[in-house]
N, C-alpha and C positions, 0 to 999 in steps of 0.2 A: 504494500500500500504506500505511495507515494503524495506527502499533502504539499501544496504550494499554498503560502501565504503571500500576503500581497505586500510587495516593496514600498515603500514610501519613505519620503524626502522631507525629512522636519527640520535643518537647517537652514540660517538665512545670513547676511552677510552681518548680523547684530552677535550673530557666537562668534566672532572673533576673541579670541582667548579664552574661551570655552573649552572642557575636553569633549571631541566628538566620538561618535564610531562611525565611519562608511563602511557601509559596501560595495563594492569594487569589480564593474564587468570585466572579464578578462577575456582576448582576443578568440580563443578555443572555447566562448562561451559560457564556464568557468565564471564563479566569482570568490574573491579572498575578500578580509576585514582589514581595514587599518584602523587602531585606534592612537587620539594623540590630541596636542592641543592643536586648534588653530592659532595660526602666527598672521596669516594675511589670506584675502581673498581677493584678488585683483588679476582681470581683464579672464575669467575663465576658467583662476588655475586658485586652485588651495594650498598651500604650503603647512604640512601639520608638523608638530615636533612630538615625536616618541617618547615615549617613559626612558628609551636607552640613550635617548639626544637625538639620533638620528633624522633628519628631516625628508619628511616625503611630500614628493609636489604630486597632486593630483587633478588633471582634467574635469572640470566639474562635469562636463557632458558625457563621463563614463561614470558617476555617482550614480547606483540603481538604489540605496538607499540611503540614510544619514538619519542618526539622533541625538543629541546630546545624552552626555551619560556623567554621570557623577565623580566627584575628583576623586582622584587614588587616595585610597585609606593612610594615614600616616604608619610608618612600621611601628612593628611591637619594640621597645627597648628589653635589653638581656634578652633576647633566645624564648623559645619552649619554655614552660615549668618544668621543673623536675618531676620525674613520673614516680608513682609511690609504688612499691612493691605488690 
């Protein structure tokens, strides 16, 4: 059983420094996620910055979805708890 749900585009050029998630057509039809903040949206292209630094530029006219998504949790400080016997 195969379900499709429906893509949709909840971004607009006001989440600028928002962290987003797209979805991402890919050429073999295929789609991947990038998530990250946006840094700039000008003349068509997105520029988002990754959790690793990294920057990806994305075509807005291959976006088949986008949402805004909530900031990365701050880390735990010390590790795990220690586990009790």
């Amino acid at each position: 059983m195969r379900m499709r749900g429906r893509l949709v585009h909840r971004i607009a050029h006001e989440d600028v420094g928002k962290r987003v998630s797209l979805r991402i057509r890919l050429p073999d039809g295929g789609f991947t996620d990038i998530v990250g903040v946006v840094e700039s949206w000008a003349d068509g292209v997105l520029t988002l910055r990754r959790r690793d630094g990294s920057v990806a530029e994305v075509a807005e006219s291959g976006i088949a979805a986008s949402r805004v998504v909530p900031p990365v949790p701050p880390r735990r400080r010390g590790g795990r708890p220690p586990r009790t016997p």
